[in-house]
C-alpha positions in Angstrom: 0.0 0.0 0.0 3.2 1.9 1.1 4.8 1.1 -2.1 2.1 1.9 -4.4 0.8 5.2 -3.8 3.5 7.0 -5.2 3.8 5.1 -8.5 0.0 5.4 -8.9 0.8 9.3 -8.4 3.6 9.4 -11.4 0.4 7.8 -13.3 -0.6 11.6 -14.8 2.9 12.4 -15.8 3.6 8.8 -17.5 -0.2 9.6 -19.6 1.5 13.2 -20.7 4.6 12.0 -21.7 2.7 9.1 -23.6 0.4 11.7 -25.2 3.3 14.2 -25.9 4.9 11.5 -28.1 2.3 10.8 -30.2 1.3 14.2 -30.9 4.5 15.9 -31.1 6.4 16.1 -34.1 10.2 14.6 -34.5 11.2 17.8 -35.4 9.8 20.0 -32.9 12.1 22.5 -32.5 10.4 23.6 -28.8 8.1 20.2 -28.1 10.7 17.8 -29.6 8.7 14.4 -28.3 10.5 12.4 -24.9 12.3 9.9 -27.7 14.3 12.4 -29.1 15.4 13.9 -26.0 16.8 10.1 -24.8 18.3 10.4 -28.5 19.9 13.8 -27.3 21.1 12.4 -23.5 22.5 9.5 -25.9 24.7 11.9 -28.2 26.1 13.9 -24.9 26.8 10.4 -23.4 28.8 9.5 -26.7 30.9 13.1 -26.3 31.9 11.8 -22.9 29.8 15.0 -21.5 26.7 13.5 -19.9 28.4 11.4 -16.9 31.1 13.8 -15.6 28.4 16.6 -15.6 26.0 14.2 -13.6 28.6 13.5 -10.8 29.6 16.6 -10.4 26.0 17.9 -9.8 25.6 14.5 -7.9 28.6 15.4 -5.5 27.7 19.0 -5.0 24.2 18.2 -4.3 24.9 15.7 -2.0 28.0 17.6 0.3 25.8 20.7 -0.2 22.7 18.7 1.9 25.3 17.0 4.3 26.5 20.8 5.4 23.3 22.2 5.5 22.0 19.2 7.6 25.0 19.9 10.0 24.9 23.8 10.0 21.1 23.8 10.7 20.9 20.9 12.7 23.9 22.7 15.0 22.5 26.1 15.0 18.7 25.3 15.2 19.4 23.0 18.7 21.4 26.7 19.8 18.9 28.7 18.9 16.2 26.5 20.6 17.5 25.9 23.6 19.2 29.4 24.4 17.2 32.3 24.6 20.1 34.3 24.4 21.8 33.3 21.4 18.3 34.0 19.9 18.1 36.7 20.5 21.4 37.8 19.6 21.6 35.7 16.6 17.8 35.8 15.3 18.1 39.3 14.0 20.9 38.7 11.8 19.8 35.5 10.5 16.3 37.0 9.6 18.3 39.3 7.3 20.2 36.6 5.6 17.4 34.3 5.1 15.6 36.4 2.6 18.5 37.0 0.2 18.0 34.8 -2.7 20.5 32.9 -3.9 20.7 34.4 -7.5 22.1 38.1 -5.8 24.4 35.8 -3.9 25.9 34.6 -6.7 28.3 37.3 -8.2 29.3 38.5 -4.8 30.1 34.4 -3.9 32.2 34.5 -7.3 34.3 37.8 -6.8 35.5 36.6 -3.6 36.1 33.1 -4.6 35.9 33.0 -7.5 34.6 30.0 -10.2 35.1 27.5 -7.7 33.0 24.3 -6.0 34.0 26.0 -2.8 31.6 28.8 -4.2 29.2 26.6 -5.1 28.6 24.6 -2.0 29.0 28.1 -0.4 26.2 29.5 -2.3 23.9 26.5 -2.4 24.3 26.1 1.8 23.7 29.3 2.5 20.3 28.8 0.6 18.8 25.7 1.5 20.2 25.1 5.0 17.2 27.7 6.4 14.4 24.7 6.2 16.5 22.7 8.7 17.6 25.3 11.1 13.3 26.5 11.7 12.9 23.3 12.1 15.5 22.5 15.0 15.2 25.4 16.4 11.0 24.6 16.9 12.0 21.1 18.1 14.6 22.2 20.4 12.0 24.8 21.8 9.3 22.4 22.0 11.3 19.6 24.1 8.6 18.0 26.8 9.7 19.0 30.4 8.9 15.9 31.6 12.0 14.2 29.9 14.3 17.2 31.0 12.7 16.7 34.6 13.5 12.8 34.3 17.5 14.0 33.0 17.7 15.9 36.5 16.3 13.3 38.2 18.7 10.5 36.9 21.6 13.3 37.6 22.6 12.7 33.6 25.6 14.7 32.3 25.7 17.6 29.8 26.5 15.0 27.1 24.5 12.2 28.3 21.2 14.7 27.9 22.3 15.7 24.8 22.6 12.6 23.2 19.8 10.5 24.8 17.3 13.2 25.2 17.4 16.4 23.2 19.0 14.7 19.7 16.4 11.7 19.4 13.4 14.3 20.1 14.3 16.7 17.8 15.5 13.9 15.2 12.1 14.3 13.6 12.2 18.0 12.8 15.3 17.8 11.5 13.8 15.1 9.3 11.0 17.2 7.9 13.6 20.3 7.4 15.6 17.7 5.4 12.8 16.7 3.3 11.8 20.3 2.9 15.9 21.5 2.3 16.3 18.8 -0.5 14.8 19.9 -3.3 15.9 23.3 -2.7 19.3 22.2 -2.8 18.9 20.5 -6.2 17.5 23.8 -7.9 20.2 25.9 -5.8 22.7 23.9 -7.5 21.4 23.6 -10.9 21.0 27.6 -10.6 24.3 28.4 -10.0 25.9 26.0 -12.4 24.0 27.3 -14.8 24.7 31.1 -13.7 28.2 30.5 -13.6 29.1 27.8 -16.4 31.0 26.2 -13.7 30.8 22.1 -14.5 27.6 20.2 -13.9 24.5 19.4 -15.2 23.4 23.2 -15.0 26.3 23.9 -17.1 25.3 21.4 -20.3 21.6 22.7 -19.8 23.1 26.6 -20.3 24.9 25.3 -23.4 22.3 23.3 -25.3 19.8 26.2 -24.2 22.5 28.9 -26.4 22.7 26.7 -29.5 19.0 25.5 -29.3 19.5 21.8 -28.4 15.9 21.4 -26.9 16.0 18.3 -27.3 18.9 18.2 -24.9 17.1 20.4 -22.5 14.6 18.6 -21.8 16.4 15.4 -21.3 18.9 17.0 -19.1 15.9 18.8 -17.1 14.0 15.5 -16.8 17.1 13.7 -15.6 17.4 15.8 -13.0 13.6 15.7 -12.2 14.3 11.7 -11.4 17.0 12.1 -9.2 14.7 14.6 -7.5 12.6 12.0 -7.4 14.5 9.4 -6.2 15.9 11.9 -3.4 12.4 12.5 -2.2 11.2 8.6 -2.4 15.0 8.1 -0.1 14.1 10.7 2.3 10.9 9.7 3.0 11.6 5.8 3.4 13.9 7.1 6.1 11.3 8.6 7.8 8.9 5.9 7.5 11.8 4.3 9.5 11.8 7.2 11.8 8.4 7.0 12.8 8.3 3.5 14.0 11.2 5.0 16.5 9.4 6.0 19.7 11.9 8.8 21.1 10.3 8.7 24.1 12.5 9.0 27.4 12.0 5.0 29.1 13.2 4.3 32.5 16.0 1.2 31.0 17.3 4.3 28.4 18.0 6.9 30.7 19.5 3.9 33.1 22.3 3.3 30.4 
């Protein structure tokens, strides 16, 4: 039942896709139909372009969503749990969180120029944001009773952290995750393409100036599937996640 929902959701987009190539025309110059544009994936596979562009999207995507699960994750438990770094950070990071990433972009590449270290920079400072809210409400909304039942088992300041406040705000992070991942994937594909640094975003730019639709599209839908597949990954996890109770039990604290 699990299994099937979302494949009975991708059931629209299989009947367009079906529909768009029998009606389009092979020569479409802006609908070429979805055979041509595996014909076009084909012929940038053959130039050796195809998989180094995927990998290095692959890679920045997934260091990217590793920093921004640590930077969030790190700040958001801070920000939570001390009223003063709120309210000494909170300000600040209000400010950044509404610059888009797009204005970030040439000041990221004057300082560091055409780098992955701008990239990653860029792309973190963009999509870490869904992860850090969601920390921070976790941290904030920690039961009492489980931080009464630390004091009363005299834990350490290490022993709370790691077998109280961590697994209950495990969840949030989770959702800020699920939220962040998507955002890093377009954040990525945005600058590449911006900068003409190498990736996927990169071969899009390319076809896009020479009128390769065909290419386009394939590259774009490529990069919808691994969105996909991100999405189905992340949520699997969290199916996991919720069959973990992260309730405080007498044996747990006891260890």
């Amino acid at each position: 039942m699990i299994k099937g929902a979302p494949l009975r959701g991708l059931l629209p987009l299989a009947v367009g896709l079906v529909l768009w190539q029998l009606l389009a025309p092979a020569n479409s110059p802006y609908f070429p139909p979805p055979s041509e544009w595996i014909r076009a994936l084909e012929a940038l596979a053959q130039r050796r372009q195809l998989w180094p562009a995927i990998s290095v999207t692959v890679m920045n995507f997934l260091l990217a969503l590793l920093l921004s699960i640590i930077i969030g994750s790190v700040l958001g438990i801070l920000l939570g749990r001390s009223r003063l770094c709120d309210r000494l950070l909170g300000p600040i990071l209000e400010f950044c969180r509404t610059m888009p990433a797009g204005a970030l972009v040439p000041v990221a590449v004057l300082i560091m120029g055409y780098t992955s270290s701008m990239t990653l920079f860029v792309v973190v400072f963009t999509s870490f944001w869904p992860i850090l809210l969601n920390a921070r409400a976790g941290a904030r909304n920690i039961s009492q009773d489980r931080l009464d039942t630390a004091r009363a088992f005299k834990l350490s300041w290490w022993a709370t952290q790691t077998k109280i406040l961590l697994p209950s705000v495990v969840p949030s992070i989770r959702l800020g995750t699920q939220i962040a991942a998507p955002i890093t994937l377009i954040i990525v594909l945005l600058v590449e393409i911006l900068t003409q640094v190498s990736g996927v975003g990169r071969q899009i730019a390319l076809a896009q100036s020479v009128f390769r639709s065909s290419t386009v599209y394939g590259l774009v839908a490529l990069t919808g599937l691994f969105g996909l597949a991100v999405n189905a990954f992340i949520g699997w996890i969290g199916h996991l996640a919720r069959n973990y109770d992260p309730s405080i039990s007498t044996n747990a604290v006891s260890r």
